[in-house]
C-alpha positions in Angstrom: 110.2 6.1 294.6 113.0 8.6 293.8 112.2 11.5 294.8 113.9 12.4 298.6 110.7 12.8 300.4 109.8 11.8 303.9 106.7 11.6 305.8 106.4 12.4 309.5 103.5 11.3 310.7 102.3 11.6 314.9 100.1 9.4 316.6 97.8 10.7 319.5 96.3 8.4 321.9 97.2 8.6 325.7 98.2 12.2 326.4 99.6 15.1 324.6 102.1 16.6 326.7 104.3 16.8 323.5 101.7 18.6 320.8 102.0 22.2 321.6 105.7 21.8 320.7 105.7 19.8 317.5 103.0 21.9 316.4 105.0 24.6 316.6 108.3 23.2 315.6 106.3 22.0 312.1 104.5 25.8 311.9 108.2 27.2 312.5 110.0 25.4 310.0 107.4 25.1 307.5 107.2 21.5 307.7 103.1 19.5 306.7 102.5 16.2 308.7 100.3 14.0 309.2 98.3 12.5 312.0 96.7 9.8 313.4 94.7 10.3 316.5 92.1 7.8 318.5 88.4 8.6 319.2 89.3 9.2 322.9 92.2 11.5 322.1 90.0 13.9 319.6 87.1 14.1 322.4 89.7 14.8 325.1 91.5 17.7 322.6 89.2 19.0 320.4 91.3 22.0 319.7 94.2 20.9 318.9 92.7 18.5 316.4 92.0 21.6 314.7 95.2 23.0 315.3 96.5 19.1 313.4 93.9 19.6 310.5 95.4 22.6 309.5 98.3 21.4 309.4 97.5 18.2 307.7 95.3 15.3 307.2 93.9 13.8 311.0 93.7 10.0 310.5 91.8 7.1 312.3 93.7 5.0 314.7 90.6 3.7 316.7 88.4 5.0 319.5 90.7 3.4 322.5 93.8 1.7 321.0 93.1 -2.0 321.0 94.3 -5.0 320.2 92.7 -5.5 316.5 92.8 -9.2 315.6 91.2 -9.6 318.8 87.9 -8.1 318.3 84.8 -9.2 316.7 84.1 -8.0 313.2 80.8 -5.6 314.5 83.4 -3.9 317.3 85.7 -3.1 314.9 83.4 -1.2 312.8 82.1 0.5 315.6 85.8 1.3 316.6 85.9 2.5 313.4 82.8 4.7 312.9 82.9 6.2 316.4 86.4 7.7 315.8 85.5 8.7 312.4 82.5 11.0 314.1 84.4 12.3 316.8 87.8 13.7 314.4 84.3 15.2 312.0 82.7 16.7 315.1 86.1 18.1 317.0 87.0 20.1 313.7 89.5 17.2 311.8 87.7 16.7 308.8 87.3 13.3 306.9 89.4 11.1 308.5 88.7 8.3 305.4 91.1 7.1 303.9 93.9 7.1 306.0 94.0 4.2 309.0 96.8 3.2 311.0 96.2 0.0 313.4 97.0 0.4 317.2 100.5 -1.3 317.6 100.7 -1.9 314.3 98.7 -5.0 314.8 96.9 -6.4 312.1 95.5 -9.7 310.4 94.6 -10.5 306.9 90.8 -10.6 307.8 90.7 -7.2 310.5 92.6 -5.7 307.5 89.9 -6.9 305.1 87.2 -5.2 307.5 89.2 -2.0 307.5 89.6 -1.8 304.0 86.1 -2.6 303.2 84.9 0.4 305.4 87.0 2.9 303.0 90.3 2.9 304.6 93.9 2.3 303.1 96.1 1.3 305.9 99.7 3.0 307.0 102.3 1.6 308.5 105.9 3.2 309.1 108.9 2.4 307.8 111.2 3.5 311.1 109.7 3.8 314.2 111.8 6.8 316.4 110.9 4.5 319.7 110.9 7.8 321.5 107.9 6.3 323.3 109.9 4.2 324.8 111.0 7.3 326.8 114.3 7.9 328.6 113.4 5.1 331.5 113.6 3.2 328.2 117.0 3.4 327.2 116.6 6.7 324.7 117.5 10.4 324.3 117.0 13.3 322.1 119.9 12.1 320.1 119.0 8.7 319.7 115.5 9.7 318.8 117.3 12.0 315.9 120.1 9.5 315.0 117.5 6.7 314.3 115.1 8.5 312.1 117.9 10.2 309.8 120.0 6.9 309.4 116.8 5.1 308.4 116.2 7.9 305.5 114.8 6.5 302.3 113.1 8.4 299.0 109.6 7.6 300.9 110.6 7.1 304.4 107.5 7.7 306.8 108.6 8.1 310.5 106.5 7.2 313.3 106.4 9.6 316.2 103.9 10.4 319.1 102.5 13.7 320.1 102.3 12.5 323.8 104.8 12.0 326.6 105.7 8.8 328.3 103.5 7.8 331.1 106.2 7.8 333.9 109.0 9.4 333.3 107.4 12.5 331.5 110.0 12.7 328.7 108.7 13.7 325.4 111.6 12.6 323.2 109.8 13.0 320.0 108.7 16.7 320.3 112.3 17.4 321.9 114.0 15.6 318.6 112.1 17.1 316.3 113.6 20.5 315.1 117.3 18.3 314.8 115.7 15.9 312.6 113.7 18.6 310.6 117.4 20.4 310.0 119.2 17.2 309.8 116.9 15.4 306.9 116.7 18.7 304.8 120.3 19.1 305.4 120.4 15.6 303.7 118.6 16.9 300.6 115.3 15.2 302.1 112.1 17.9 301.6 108.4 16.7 303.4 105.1 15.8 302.3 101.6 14.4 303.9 100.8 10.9 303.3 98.1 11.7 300.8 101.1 13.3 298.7 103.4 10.3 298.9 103.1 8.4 295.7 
């Protein structure tokens, strides 16, 4: 790919002390996303799921964040379908196509069951680690320096719309507005996954 693009996509599955914020950093620059939210996360925040959809496509990343290649073949579909029906009913739209597996942990034959339920799998190509929080060694800057020094025509940057679980920092939504300015500044404009070709 050619074309300076760059996907930044959020994933929502323990808390979101960090939405509010990146919602409104993305509304305030102009800037689509896209998201990827478990079935547990969509029943506990059924308005903001709306507040994502309209922003840009609400993805599937399983009702409770498993470990994938550990589950039989009839509760992955059910992972599946349940968090399918809960991003329909909390206002999200079709969640189909778009998958993303919990920890990025996959196997050729859980991969096979995903893709034969209608989904096309996304990964990242630089994760911001501001999960890892400030008790994990990261800051604001770090958060920003990582994401714009991995930019690629195509880059897709994986962020989190929540905060981390003891310390309460929420690196990502903090970062966000110097990345934004920082990657455009770089010539770098931003699409939704569906629009990267």
């Amino acid at each position: 790919m050619a074309t300076k693009v760059v996907a930044l996509t959020f994933d929502g599955g323990a808390d979101a002390r960090g939405a509010q914020r990146i919602v409104d950093t993305l509304k305030a620059h102009g800037v689509p996303a896209s998201f990827f939210v478990t079935g547990t996360f969509a029943k506990a925040n059924p308005a903001l799921i709306r507040t994502l959809a309209a922003i840009g496509p609400v993805g599937n990343h399983s009702w409770d964040h498993p470990h994938f290649p550990t589950l039989s073949d009839s509760v992955v579909r059910s992972q599946l379908s349940r968090t399918r029906d809960e991003i329909a009913a909390s206002g999200g739209g079709e969640a189909r196509p778009l998958f993303r597996f919990p920890f990025g942990e996959s196997s050729p034959h859980t991969l096979a069951l995903v893709n034969a339920e209608g989904y096309l799998t996304v990964g990242w190509t630089v994760d911001s680690l501001g999960w890892k929080g400030t008790s994990g060694g990261q800051s604001v800057t770090k958060v920003a320096d990582r994401v714009v020094a991995a930019r690629t025509p195509g880059e897709i940057v994986l962020m989190h719309l929540g905060g981390h679980p003891s310390d309460n920092s929420t690196l990502d939504a903090d970062a966000l507005p110097t990345i934004i300015t920082r990657l455009r500044a770089a010539g770098y404009s931003f699409v939704t996954l569906d629009q990267l070709r």
